[in-house]
DOKOLSE-530171 format. One record per residue (C-alpha): residue number from 0; residue in one letter; x, y, z. Coordinates in nm, 3 decimals, decimal comma, m for minus. Example, Ala and Ser with C-alpha at 12.3 -4.5 7.8 and 13.67 -1.06 7.14 Angstrom:
// residues 2
<0 a <1,230 m0,450 0,780>>
<1 s <1,367 m0,106 0,714>>
END
This chain:
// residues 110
<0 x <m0,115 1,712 0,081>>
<1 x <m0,087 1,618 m0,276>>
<2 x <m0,327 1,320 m0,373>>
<3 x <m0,035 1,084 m0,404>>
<4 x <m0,028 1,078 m0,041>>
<5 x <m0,327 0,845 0,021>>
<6 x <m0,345 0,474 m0,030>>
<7 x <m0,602 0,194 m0,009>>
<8 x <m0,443 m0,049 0,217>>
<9 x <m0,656 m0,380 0,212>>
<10 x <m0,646 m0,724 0,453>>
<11 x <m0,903 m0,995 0,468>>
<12 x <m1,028 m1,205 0,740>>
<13 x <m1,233 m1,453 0,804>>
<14 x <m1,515 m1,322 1,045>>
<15 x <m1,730 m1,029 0,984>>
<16 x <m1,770 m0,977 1,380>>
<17 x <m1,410 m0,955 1,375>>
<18 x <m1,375 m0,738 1,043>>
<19 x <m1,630 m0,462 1,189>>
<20 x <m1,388 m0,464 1,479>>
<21 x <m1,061 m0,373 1,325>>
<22 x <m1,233 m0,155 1,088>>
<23 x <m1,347 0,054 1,375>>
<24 x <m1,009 m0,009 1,533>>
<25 x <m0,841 0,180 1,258>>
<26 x <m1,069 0,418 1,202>>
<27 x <m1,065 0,537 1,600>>
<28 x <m0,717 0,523 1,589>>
<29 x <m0,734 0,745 1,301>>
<30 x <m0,500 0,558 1,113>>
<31 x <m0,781 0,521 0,821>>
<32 x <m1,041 0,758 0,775>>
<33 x <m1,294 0,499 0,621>>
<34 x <m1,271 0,124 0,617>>
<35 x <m1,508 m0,057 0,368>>
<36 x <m1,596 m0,419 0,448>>
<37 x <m1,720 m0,688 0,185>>
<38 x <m1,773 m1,038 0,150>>
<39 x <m1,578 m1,211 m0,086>>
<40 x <m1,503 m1,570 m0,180>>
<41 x <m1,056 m1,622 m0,183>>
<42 x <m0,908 m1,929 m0,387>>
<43 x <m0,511 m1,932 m0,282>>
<44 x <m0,276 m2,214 m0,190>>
<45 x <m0,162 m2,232 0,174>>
<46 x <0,095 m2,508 0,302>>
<47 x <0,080 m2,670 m0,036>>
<48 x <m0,257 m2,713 m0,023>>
<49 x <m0,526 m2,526 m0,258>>
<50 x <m0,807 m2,384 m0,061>>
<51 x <m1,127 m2,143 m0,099>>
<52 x <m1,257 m1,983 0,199>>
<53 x <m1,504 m1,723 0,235>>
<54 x <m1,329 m1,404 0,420>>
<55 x <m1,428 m1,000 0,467>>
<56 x <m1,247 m0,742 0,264>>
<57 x <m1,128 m0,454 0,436>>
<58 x <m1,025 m0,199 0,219>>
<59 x <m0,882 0,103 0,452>>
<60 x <m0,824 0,443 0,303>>
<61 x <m0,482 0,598 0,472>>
<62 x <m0,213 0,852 0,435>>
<63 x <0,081 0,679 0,252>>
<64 x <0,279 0,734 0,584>>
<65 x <0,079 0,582 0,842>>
<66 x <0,099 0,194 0,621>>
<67 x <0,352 0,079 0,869>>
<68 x <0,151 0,159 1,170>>
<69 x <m0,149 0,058 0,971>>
<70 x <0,044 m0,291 0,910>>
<71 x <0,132 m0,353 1,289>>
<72 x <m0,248 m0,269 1,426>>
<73 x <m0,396 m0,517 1,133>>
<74 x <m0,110 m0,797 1,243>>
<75 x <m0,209 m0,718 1,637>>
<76 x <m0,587 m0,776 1,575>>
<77 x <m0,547 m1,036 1,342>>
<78 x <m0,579 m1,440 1,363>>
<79 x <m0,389 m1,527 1,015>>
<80 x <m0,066 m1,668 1,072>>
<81 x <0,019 m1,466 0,719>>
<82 x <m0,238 m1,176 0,686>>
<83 x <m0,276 m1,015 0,368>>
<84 x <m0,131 m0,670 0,401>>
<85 x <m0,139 m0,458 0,126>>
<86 x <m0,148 m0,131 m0,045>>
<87 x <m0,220 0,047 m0,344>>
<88 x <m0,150 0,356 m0,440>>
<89 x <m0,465 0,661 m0,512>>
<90 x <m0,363 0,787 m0,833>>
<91 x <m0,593 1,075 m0,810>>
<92 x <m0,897 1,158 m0,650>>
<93 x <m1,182 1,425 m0,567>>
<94 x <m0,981 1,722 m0,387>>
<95 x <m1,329 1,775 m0,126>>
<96 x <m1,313 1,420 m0,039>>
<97 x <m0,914 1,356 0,014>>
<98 x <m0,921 1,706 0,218>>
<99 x <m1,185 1,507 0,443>>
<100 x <m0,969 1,226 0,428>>
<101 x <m0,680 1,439 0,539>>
<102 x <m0,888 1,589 0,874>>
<103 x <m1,020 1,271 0,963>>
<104 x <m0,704 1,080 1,001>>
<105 x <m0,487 1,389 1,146>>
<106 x <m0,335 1,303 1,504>>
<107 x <m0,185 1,552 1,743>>
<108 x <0,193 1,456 1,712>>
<109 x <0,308 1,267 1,985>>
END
């Protein structure tokens, strides 16, 4: 697989209990092969309204293919009415650690 077949799809939310949970969700599913979580402070307007909430991070590395499935799992687990979905592309990367990347998100077709 050439490198530009890996993205970093991220979503935040507003639990950590509940972030360690989808993480491992997606990673067991193998739909990511490793899901960092952070904390981070989010200033957005919702309803009209500005707001600032402190939320979780995930940031999910994935094949390019799988971000549909990826997007339906994170919508079933999540509480958001409008979850952030997103993903951006790897431009490049170490060839030892996307090859681990590869194996550790490879499913037996199905």
């Amino acid at each position: 697989m050439d490198m530009s077949g890996f993205c970093l799809v991220q979503t935040t939310i507003d639990d950590e209990i509940r972030a360690e949970d989808m993480a491992e969700a997606l990673v067991e599913r193998k739909l990511a092969a490793c899901v960092q979580i952070a904390p981070v402070k989010s200033l957005y307007v919702w309803k009209g309204a500005p707001a600032k909430e402190k939320e979780y991070l995930l940031s999910a590395k994935a094949r390019r293919e799988d971000f549909i499935a990826i997007a339906a799992a994170i919508r079933e687990m999540h509480s958001y009415e409008t979850p952030e979905i997103i993903a951006l592309p790897i431009l490049a990367g170490d060839p030892a650690y996307l090859d681990w990347a590869l194996q550790a998100t490879e499913r037996e077709a199905g």
